[in-house]
N, C-alpha and C positions, 0 to 999 in steps of 0.2 A: 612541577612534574607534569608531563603530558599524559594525557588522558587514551588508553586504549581507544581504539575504533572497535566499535562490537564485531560480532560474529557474523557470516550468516545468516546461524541459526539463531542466534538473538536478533536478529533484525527482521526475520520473519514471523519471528514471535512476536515481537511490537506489531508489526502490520496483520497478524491474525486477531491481537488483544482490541487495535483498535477497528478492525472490521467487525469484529464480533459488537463492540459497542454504536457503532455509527448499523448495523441490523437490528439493534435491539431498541436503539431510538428510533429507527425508522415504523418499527412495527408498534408503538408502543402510540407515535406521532398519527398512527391513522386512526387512532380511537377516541386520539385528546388531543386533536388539531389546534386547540386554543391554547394547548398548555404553555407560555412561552419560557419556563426555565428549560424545559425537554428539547424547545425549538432550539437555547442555547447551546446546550449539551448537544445536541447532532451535529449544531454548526463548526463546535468547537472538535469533536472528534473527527467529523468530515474532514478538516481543516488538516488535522493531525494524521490522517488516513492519507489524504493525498501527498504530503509531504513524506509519510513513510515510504509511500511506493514511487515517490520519485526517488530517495535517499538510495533505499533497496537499486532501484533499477541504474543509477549510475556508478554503484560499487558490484553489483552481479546483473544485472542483466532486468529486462523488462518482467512484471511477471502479468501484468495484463497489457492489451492491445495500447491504453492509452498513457503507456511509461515507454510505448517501442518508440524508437524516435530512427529513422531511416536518412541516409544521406538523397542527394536528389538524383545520384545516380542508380541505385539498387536500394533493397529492403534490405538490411542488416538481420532483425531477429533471428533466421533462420542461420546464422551465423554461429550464436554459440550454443554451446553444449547442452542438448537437450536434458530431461529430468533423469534417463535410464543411461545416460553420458556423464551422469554425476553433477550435469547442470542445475539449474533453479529446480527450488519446490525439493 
């Protein structure tokens, strides 16, 4: 049986779940610099972070600057449907 492709709105949910945890290692990382399971844990979420928002950006659109990907004759972003256009976010 094939597996749904999520939502969305569940794939912005992943990418806020794991922004939320790659902020919380990060702030967590500047008190217990030496900690290295935490060092793990960010690298692993970072990991998982940037993959979200590539997945996100090539089934709906960029939603930060470094998921926009531009042909080399014009900038695309400004292409699709803004957030009050029912676009991203």
């Amino acid at each position: 049986m094939a597996q749904k492709a999520p939502t969305r709105q569940q794939m912005l949910q992943w990418v806020n779940m794991v922004s939320f945890a790659v902020t919380e290692a990060n702030l967590y990382l500047d008190t217990h610099p030496d900690d290295a399971a935490a060092l793990a844990y960010f690298q692993e979420y970072s990991r998982l972070r940037n993959q979200a928002l590539e997945d996100y950006a090539s089934m709906f659109g960029p939603l930060t600057v470094d998921t926009a990907k531009g042909s080399r004759k014009k900038w695309e972003w400004v292409n699709n449907p803004w957030p009050w256009e029912g676009g991203a976010c």
